[in-house]
C-alpha positions as CSV (number, residue, x, y, z in Angstrom):
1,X,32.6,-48.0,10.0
2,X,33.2,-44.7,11.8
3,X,37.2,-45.9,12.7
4,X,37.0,-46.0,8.9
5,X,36.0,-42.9,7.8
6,X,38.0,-41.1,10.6
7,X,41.3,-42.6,8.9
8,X,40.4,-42.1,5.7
9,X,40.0,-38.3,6.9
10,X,42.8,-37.9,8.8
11,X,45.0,-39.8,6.1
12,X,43.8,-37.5,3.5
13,X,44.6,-34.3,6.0
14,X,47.9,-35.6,6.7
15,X,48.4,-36.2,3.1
16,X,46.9,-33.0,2.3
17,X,49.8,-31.1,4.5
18,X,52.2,-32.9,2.9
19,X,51.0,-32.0,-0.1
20,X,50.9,-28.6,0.8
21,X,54.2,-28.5,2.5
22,X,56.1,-30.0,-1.1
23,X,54.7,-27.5,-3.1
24,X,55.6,-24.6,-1.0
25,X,59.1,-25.8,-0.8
26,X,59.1,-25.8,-5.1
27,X,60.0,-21.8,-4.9
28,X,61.3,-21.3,-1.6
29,X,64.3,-23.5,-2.8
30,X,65.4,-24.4,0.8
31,X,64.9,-28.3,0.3
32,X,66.2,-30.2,-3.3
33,X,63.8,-30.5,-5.6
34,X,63.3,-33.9,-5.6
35,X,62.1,-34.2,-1.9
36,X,59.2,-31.5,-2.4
37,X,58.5,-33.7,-5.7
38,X,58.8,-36.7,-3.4
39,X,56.9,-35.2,-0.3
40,X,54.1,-34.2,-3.0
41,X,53.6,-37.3,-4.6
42,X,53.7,-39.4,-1.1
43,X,51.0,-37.3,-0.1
44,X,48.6,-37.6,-3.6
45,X,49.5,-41.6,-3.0
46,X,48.5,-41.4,0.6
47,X,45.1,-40.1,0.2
48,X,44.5,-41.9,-2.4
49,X,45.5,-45.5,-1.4
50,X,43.7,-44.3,2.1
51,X,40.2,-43.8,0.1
52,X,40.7,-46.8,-2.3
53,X,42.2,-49.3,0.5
54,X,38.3,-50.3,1.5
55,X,38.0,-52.1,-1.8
56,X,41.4,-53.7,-2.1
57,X,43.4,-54.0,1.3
58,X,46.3,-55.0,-0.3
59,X,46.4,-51.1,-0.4
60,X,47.0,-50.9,3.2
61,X,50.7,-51.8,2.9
62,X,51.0,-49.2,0.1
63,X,49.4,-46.9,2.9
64,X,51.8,-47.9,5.4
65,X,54.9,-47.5,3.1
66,X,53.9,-44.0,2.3
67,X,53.4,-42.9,6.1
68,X,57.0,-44.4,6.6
69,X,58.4,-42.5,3.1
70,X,56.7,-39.4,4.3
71,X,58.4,-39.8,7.6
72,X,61.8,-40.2,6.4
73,X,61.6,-37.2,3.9
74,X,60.4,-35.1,7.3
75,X,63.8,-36.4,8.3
76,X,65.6,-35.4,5.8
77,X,64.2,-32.3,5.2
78,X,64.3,-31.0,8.7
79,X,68.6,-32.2,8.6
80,X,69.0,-30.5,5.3
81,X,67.1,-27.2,6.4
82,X,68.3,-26.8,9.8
83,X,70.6,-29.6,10.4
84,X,69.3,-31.3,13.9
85,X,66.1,-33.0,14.5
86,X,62.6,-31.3,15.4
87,X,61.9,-34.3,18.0
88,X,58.1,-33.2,19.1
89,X,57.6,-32.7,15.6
90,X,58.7,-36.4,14.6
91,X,57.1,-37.8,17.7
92,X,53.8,-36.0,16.5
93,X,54.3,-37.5,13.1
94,X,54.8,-41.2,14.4
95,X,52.0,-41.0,16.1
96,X,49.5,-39.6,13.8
97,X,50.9,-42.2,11.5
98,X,50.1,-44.9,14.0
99,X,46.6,-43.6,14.9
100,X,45.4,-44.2,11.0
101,X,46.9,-47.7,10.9
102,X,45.3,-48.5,13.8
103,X,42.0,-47.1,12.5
104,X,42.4,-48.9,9.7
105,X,43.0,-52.4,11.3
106,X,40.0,-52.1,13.8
């Protein structure tokens, strides 16, 4: 029960900074549009497939897929902004996203 509330609230804070991240993109202008709209609505599908994935876990591939979308925009954005990869950021990424699946599973 606790592994389950500490992914739900650290999929929701991770969601939340994505979140966060999109919408201050929308006036700096230094991503395209549609990856802020994209990072934005990964993160409102995150934390809310991570709260609702304890009464269908179907939900948890949904979760998954939107760890991995929110990963690959991270990519993309961090190429398009400053053209080479941010490595420890990525490598903190992956792993955050593999510390709430594994709370999830256990």
């Amino acid at each position: 029960m606790i592994s389950l509330v500490l992914a739900i609230c650290l999929a929701s804070f991770y969601g939340g900074t994505c979140i966060l991240s999109g919408l201050l993109q929308f006036p700096k202008k230094l991503i395209p549009t549609w990856a802020a709209l994209s990072m934005v609505i990964s993160g409102l599908v995150l934390i809310g497939t991570a709260i609702l994935v304890v009464t269908n876990s179907v939900l948890f591939y949904v979760l998954a897929t939107c760890l991995i979308t929110l990963h690959l925009l991270a990519i993309y954005n961090g190429l398009y902004m400053h053209h080479k990869l941010n490595l420890f950021h990525h490598t903190i990424r992956a792993i955050l996203s593999v510390v709430i699946i594994i709370l999830f599973v256990i």
